[in-house]
N, CA, C and O of each residue as an XYZ file, in Angstrom:
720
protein
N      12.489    -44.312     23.080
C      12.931    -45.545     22.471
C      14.464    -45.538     22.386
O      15.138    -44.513     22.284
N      14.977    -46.883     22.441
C      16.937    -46.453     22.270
C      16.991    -46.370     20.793
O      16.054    -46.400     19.996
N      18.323    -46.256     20.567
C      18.805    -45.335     19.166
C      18.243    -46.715     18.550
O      17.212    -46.675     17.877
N      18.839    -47.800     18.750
C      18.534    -49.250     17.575
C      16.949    -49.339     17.180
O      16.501    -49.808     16.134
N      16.377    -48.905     18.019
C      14.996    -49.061     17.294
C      14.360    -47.411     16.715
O      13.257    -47.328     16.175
N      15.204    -46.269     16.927
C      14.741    -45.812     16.053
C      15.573    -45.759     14.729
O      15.204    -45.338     13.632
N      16.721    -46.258     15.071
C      17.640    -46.519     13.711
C      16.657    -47.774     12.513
O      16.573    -47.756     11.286
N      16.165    -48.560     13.345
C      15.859    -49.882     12.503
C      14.395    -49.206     12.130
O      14.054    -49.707     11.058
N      13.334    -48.212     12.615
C      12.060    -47.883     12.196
C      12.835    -46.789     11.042
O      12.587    -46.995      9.854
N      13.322    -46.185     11.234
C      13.992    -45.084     10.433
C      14.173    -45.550      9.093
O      13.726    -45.069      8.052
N      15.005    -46.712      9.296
C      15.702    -47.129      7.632
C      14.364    -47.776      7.206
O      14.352    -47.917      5.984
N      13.296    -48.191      7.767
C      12.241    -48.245      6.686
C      11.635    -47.563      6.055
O      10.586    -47.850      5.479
N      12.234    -46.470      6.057
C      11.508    -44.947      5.155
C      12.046    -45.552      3.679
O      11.734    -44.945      2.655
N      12.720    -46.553      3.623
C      13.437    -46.839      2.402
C      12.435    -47.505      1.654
O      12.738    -47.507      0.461
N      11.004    -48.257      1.970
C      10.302    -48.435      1.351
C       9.595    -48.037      0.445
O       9.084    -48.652     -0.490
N       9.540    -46.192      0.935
C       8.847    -45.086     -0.218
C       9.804    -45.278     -1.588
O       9.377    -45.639     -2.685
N      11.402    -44.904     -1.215
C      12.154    -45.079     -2.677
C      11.995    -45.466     -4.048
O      12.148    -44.713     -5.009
N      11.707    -46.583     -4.086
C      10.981    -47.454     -5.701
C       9.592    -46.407     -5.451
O       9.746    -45.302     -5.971
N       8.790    -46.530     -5.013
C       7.574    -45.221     -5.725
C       7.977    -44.630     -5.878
O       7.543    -44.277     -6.975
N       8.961    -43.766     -5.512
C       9.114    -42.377     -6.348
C      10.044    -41.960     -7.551
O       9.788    -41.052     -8.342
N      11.542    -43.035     -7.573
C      11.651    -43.502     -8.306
C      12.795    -44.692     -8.689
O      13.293    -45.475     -7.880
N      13.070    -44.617    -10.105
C      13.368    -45.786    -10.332
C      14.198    -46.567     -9.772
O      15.118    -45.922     -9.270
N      14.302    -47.827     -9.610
C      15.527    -48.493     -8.758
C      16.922    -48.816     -9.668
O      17.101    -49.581    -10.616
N      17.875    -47.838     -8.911
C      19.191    -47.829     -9.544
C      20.071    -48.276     -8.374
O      19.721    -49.041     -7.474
N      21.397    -47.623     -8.532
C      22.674    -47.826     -8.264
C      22.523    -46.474     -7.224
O      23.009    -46.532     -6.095
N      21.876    -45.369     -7.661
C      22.076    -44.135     -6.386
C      21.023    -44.620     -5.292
O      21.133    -44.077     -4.193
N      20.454    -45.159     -5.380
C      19.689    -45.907     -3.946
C      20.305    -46.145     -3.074
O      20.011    -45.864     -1.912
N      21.385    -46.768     -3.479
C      22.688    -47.602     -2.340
C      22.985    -46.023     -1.282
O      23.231    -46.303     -0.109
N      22.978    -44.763     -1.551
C      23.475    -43.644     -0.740
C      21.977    -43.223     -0.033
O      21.945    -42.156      0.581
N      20.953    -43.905     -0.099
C      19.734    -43.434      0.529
C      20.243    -44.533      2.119
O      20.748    -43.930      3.066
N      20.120    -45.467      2.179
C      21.032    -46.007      3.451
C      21.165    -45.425      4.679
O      20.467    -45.377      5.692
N      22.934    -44.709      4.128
C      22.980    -44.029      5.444
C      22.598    -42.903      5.506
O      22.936    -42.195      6.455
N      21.863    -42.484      4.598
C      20.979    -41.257      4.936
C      19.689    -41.110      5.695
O      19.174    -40.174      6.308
N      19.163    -43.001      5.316
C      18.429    -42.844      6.390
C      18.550    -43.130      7.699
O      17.807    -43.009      8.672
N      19.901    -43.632      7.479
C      20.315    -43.966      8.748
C      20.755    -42.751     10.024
O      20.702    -42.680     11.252
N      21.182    -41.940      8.927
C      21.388    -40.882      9.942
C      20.465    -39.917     10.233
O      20.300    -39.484     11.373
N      19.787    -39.513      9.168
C      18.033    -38.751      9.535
C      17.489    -39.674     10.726
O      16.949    -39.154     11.703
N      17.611    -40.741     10.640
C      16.483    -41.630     12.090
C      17.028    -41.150     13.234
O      16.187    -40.957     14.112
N      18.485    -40.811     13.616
C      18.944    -40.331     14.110
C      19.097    -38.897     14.785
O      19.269    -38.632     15.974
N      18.991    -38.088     13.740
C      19.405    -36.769     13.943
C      18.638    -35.785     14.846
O      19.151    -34.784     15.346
N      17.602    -36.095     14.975
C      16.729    -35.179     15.972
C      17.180    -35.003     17.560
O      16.936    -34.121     18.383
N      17.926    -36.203     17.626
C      18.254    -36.080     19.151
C      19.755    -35.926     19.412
O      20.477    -36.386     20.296
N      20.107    -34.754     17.862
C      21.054    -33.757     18.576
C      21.191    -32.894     19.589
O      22.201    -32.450     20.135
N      19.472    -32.620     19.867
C      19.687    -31.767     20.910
C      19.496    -32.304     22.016
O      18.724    -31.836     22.853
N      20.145    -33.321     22.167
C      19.871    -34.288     23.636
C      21.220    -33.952     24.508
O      22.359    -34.351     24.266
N      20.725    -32.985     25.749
C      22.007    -32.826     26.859
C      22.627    -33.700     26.996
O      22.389    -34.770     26.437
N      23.571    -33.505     27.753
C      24.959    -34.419     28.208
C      24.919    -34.595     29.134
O      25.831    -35.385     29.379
N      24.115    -34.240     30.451
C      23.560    -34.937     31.467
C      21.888    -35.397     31.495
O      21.098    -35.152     30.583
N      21.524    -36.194     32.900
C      20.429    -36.186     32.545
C      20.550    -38.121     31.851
O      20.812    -39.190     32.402
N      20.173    -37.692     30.324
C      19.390    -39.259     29.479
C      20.813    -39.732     29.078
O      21.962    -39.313     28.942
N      20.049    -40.866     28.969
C      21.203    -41.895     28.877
C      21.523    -42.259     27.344
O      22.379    -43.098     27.064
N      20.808    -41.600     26.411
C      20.781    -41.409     24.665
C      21.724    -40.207     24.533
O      21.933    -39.353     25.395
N      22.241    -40.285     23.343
C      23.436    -38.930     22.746
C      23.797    -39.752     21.585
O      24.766    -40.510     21.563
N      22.863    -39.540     20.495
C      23.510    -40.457     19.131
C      23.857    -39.500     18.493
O      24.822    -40.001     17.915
N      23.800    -38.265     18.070
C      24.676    -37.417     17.328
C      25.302    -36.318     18.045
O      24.657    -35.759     18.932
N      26.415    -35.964     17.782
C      27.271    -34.583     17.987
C      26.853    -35.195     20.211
O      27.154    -34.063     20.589
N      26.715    -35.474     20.724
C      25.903    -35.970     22.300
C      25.373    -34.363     22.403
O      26.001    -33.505     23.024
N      24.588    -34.208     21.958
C      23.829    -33.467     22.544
C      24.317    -32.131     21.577
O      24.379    -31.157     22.326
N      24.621    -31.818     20.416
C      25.390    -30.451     20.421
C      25.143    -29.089     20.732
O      25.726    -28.095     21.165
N      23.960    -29.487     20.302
C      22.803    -28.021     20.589
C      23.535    -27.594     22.273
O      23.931    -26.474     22.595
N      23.547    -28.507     22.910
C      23.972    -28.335     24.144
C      24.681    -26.701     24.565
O      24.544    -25.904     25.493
N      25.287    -26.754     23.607
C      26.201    -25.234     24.087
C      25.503    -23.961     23.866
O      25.999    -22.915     24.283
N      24.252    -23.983     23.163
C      23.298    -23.046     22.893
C      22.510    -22.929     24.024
O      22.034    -21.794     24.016
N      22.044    -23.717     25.249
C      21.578    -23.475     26.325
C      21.796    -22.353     26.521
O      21.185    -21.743     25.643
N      22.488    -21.427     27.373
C      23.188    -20.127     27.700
C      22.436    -19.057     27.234
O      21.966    -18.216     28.000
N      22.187    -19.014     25.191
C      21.772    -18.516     24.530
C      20.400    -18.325     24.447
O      19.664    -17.350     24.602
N      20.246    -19.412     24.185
C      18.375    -19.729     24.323
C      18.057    -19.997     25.202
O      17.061    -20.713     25.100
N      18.364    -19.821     26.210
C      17.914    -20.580     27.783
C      17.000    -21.723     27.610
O      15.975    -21.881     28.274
N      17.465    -22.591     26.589
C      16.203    -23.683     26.527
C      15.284    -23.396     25.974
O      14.633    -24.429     25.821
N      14.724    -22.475     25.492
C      13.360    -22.153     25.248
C      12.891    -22.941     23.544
O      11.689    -23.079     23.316
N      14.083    -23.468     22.311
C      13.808    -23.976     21.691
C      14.824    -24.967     21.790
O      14.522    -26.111     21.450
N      15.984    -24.728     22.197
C      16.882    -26.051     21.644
C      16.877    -27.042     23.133
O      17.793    -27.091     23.954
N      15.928    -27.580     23.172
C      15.814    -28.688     24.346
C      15.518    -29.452     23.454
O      15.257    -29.293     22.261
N      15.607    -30.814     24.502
C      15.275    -32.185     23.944
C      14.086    -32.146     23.593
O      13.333    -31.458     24.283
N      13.553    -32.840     22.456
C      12.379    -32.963     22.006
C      11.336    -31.758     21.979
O      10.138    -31.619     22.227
N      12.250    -31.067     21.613
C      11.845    -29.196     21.364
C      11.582    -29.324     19.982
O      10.848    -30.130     19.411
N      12.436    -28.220     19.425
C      12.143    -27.814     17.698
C      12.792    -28.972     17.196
O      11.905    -29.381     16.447
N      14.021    -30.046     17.053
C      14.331    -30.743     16.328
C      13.430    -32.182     16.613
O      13.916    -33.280     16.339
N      11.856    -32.012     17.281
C      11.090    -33.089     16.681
C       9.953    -32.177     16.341
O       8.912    -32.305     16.986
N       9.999    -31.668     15.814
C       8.705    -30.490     14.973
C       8.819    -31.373     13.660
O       9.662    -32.053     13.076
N       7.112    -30.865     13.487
C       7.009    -31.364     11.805
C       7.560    -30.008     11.208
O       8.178    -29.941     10.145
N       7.282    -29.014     11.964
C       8.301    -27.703     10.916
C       9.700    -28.103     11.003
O      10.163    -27.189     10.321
N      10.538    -28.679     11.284
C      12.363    -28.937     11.089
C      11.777    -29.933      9.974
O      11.919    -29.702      8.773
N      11.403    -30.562     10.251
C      10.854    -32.269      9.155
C      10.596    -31.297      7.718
O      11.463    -31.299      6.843
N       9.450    -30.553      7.577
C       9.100    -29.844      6.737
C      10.300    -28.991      6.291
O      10.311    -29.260      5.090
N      11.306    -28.144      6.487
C      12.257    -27.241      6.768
C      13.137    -28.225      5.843
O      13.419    -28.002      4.666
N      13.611    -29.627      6.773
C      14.844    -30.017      5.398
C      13.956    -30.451      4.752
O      14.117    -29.787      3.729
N      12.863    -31.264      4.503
C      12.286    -31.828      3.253
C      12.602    -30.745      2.235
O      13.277    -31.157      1.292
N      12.266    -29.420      2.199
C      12.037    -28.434      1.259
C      13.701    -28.293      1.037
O      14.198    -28.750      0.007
N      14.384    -27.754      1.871
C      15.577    -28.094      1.625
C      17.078    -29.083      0.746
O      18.208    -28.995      0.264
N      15.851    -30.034      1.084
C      16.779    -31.263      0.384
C      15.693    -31.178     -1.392
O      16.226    -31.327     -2.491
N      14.790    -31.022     -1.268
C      14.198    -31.109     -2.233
C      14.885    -29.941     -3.375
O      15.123    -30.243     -4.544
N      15.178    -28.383     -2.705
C      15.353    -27.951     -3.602
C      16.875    -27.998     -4.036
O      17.098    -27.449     -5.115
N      18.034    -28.596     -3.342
C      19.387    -29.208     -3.385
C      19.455    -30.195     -4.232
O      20.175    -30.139     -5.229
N      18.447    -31.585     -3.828
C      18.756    -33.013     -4.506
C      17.152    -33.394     -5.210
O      16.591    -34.471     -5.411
N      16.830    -32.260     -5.410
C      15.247    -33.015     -5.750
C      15.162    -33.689     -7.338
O      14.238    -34.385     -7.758
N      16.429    -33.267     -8.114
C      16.366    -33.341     -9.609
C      17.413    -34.723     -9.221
O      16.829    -35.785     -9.436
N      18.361    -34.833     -8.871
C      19.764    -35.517     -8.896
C      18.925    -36.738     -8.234
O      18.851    -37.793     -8.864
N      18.254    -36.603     -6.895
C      18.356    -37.942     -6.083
C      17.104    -37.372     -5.809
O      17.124    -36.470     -4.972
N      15.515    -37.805     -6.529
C      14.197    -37.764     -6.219
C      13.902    -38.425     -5.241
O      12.687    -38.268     -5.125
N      14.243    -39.059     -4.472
C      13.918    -40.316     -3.446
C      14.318    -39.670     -2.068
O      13.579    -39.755     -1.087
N      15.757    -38.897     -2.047
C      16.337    -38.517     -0.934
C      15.263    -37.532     -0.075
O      14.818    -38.060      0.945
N      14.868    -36.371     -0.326
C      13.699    -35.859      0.465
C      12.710    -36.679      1.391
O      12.364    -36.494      2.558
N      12.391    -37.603      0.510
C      10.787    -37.797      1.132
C      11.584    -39.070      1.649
O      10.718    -39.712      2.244
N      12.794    -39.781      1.737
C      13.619    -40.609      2.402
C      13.814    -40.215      3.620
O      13.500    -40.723      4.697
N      14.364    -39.261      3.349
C      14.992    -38.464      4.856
C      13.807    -37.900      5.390
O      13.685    -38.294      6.550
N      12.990    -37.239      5.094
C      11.962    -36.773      5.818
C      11.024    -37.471      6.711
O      10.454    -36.981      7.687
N      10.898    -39.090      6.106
C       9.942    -39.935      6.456
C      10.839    -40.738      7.829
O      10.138    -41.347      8.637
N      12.356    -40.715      8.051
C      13.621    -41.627      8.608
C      13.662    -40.448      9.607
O      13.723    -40.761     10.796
N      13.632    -38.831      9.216
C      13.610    -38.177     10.378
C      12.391    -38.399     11.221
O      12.479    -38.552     12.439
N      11.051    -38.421     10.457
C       9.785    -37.984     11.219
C       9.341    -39.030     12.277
O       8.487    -38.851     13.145
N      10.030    -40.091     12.067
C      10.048    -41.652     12.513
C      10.593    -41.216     13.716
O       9.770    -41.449     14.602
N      11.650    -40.663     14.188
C      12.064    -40.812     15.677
C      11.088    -39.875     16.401
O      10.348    -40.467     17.187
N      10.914    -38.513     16.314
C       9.628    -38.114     17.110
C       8.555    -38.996     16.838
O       7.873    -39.540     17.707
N       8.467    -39.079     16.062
C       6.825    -40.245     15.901
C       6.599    -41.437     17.322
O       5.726    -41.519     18.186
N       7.910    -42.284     17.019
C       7.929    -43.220     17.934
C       8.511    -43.161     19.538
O       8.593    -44.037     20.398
N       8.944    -41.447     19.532
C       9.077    -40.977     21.206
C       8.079    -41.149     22.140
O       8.024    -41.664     23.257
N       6.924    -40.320     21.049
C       5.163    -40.103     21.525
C       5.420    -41.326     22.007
O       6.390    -41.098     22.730
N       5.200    -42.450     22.086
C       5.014    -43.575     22.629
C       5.420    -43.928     24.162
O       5.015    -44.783     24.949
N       6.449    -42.842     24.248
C       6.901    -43.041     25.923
C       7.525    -41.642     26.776
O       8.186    -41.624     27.815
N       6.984    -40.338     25.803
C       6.763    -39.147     26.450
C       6.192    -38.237     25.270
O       5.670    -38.504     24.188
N       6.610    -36.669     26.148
C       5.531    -36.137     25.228
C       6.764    -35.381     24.410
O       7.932    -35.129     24.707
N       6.121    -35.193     23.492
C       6.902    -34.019     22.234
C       6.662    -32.807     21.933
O       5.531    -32.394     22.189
N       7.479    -32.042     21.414
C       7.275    -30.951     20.828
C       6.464    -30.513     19.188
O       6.607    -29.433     18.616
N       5.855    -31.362     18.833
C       5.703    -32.019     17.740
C       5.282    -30.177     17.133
O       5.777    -29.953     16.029
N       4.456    -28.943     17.756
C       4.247    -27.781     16.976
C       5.306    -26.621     17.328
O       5.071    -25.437     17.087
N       6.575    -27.110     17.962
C       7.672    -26.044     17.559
C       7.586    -25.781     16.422
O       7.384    -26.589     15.515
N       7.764    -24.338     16.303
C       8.077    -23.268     17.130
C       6.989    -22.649     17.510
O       7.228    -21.785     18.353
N       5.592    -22.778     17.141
C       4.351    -22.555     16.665
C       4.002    -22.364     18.128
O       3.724    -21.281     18.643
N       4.056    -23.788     18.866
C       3.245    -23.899     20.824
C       4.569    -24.168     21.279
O       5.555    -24.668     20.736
N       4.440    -23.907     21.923
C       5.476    -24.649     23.098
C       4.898    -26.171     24.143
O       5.409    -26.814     25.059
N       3.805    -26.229     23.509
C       2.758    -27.089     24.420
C       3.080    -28.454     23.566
O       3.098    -28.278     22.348
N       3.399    -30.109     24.136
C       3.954    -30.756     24.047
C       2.862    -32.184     23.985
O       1.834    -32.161     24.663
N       3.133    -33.153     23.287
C       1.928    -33.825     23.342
C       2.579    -35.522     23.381
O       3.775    -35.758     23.212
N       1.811    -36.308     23.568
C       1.791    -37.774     23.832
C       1.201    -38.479     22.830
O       0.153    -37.861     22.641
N       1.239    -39.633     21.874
C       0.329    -40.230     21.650
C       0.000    -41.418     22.337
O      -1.001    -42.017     21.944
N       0.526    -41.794     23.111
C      -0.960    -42.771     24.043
C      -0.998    -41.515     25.534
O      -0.363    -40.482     25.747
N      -2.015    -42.216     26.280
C      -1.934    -41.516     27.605
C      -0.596    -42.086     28.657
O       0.339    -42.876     28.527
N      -0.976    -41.434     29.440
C       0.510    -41.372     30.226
C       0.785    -42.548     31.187
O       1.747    -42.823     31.905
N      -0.462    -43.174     30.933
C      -0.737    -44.827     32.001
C      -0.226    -45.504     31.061
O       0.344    -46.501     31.503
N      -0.171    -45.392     29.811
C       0.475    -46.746     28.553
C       1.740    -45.957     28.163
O       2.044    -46.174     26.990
N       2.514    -45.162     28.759
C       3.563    -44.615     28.058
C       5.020    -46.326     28.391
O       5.177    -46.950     29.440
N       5.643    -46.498     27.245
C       6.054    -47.425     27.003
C       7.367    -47.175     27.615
O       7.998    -46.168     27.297
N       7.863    -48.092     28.542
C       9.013    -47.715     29.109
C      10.467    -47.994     27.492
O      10.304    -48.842     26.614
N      11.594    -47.115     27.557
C      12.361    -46.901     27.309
C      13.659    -48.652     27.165
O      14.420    -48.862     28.109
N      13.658    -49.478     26.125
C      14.261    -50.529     26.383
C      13.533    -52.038     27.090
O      13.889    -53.074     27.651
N      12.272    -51.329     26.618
C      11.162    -52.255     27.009
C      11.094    -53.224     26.011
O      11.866    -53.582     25.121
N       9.160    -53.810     26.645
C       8.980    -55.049     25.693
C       8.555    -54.381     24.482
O       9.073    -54.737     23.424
N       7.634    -53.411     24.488
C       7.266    -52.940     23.071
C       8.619    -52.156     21.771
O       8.735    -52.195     20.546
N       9.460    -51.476     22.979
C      10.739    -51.240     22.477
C      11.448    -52.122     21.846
O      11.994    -51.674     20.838
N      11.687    -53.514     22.139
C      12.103    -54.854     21.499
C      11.711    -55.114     20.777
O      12.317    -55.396     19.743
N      10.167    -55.174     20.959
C       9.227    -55.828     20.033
C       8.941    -54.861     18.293
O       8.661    -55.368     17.206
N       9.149    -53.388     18.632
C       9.209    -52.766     17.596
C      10.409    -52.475     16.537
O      10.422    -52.396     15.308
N      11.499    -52.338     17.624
C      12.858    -53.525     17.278
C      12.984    -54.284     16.119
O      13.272    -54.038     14.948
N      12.705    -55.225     16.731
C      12.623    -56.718     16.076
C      11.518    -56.361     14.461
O      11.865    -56.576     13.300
N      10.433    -55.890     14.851
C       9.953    -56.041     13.404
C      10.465    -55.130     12.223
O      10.528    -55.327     11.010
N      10.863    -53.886     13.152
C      11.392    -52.791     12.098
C      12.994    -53.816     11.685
O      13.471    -53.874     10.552
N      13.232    -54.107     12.191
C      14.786    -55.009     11.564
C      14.118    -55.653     10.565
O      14.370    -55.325      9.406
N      13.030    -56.810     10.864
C      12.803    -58.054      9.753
C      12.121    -57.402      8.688
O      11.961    -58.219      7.780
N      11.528    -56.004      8.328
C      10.988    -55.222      7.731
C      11.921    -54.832      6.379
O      11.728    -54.852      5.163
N      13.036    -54.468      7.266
C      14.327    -53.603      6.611
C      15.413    -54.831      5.931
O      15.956    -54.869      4.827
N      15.464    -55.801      7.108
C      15.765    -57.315      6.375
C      15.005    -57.619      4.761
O      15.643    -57.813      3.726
N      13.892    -57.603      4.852
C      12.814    -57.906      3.767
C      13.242    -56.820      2.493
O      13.423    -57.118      1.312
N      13.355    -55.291      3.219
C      13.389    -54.726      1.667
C      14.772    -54.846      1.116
O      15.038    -54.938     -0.083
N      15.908    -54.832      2.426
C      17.476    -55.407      1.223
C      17.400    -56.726      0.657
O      18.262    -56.919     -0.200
N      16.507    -57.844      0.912
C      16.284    -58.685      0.370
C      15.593    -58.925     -1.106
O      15.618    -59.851     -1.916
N      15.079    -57.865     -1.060
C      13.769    -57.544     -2.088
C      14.602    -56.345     -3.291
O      14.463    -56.334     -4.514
N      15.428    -55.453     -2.470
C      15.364    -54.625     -3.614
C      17.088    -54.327     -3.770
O      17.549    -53.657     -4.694
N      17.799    -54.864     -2.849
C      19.331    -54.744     -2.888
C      19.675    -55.457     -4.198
O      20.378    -54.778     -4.947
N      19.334    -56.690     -4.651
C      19.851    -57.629     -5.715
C      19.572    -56.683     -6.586
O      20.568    -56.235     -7.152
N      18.198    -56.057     -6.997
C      17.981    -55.532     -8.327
C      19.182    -54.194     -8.559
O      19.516    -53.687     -9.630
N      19.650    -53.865     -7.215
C      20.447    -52.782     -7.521
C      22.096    -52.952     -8.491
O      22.797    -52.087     -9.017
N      22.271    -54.634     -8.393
C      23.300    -55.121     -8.777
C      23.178    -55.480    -10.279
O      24.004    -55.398    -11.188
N      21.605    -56.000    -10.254
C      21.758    -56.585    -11.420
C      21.343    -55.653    -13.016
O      21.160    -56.095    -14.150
N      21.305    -54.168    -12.462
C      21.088    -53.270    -13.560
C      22.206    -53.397    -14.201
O      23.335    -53.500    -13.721
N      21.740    -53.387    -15.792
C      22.648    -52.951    -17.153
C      22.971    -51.589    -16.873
O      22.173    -50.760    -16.436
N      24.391    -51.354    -17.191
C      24.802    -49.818    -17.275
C      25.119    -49.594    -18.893
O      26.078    -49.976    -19.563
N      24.029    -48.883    -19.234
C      24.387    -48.200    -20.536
C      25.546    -47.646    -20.916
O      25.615    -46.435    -20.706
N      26.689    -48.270    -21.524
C      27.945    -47.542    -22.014
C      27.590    -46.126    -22.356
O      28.221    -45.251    -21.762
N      26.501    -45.700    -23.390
C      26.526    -45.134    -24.016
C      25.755    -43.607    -23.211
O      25.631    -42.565    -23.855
């Protein structure tokens, strides 16, 4: 999928937020956090080759040499539910008291871009565990890259994300701040 649609499926992880908890003023920094978790997995995307490089282009890149590939490839360990699992616990035990929302924010904004790869190749989804790589549709419906379903998932993850700053941005303004 290109970066805009996993950027725009990503920032709907912002929907979990109000369940977990209350809607304040630190919400406003869940954003670009999820903006950049939707992102971040395809740090390890080479510099030749695909035509995607949304963070660092590829950084892992210089670890090739090292690992000969064997984990830091594209859609290797940084689309595992163990990295997903790895910062969740991470962020949880950093921001889990301060910012309850941020974990399961970021976790849900990361898990979103492997999620929606499956759709048009296969993943690494049990790094480090297999090395064996999987699809969720078969390989006759794999969705081309900047396609119609790519647009089309696009488009709703925007009017989605449209809907919840519509819905929950005002209340962030209109909280009383306790002087006291």
């Amino acid at each position: 999928m290109t970066w805009r649609t996993h950027l725009a499926v990503g920032a709907n992880a912002l929907w979990i937020a109000p369940l977990i908890a209350p809607i304040d003023q630190s919400m406003l920094v869940l954003i670009p956090i999820a903006i950049v978790a939707s992102l971040l997995p395809d740090i390890d995307a080479s510099r030749t080759g695909a035509k995607i490089h949304y963070i660092g282009g590829g950084a892992f890149g210089m670890f090739r040499g090292l690992f000969s590939g064997k984990y830091f490839h594209h859609r290797g360990l940084m689309h595992s539910f163990f990295t997903t699992l790895v910062l969740f616990v991470l962020l949880t035990i950093f921001f889990g008291r301060r910012l309850p929302a941020l974990p399961a924010v970021f976790a849900l904004s990361y898990f979103s871009h492997p999620l929606i790869d499956g759709f048009n190749t296969t993943v690494g989804y049990l790094y480090p565990f297999s090395r064996k790589r999987f699809a969720l549709v078969p390989r006759s419906l794999y969705q081309k890259v900047d396609g119609t379903v790519d647009n089309l998932l696009f488009f709703l993850a925007s009017l989605t994300f449209i809907l919840f700053c519509a819905l929950v941005v005002p209340q962030l303004f209109s909280i009383q701040q306790n002087p006291f």
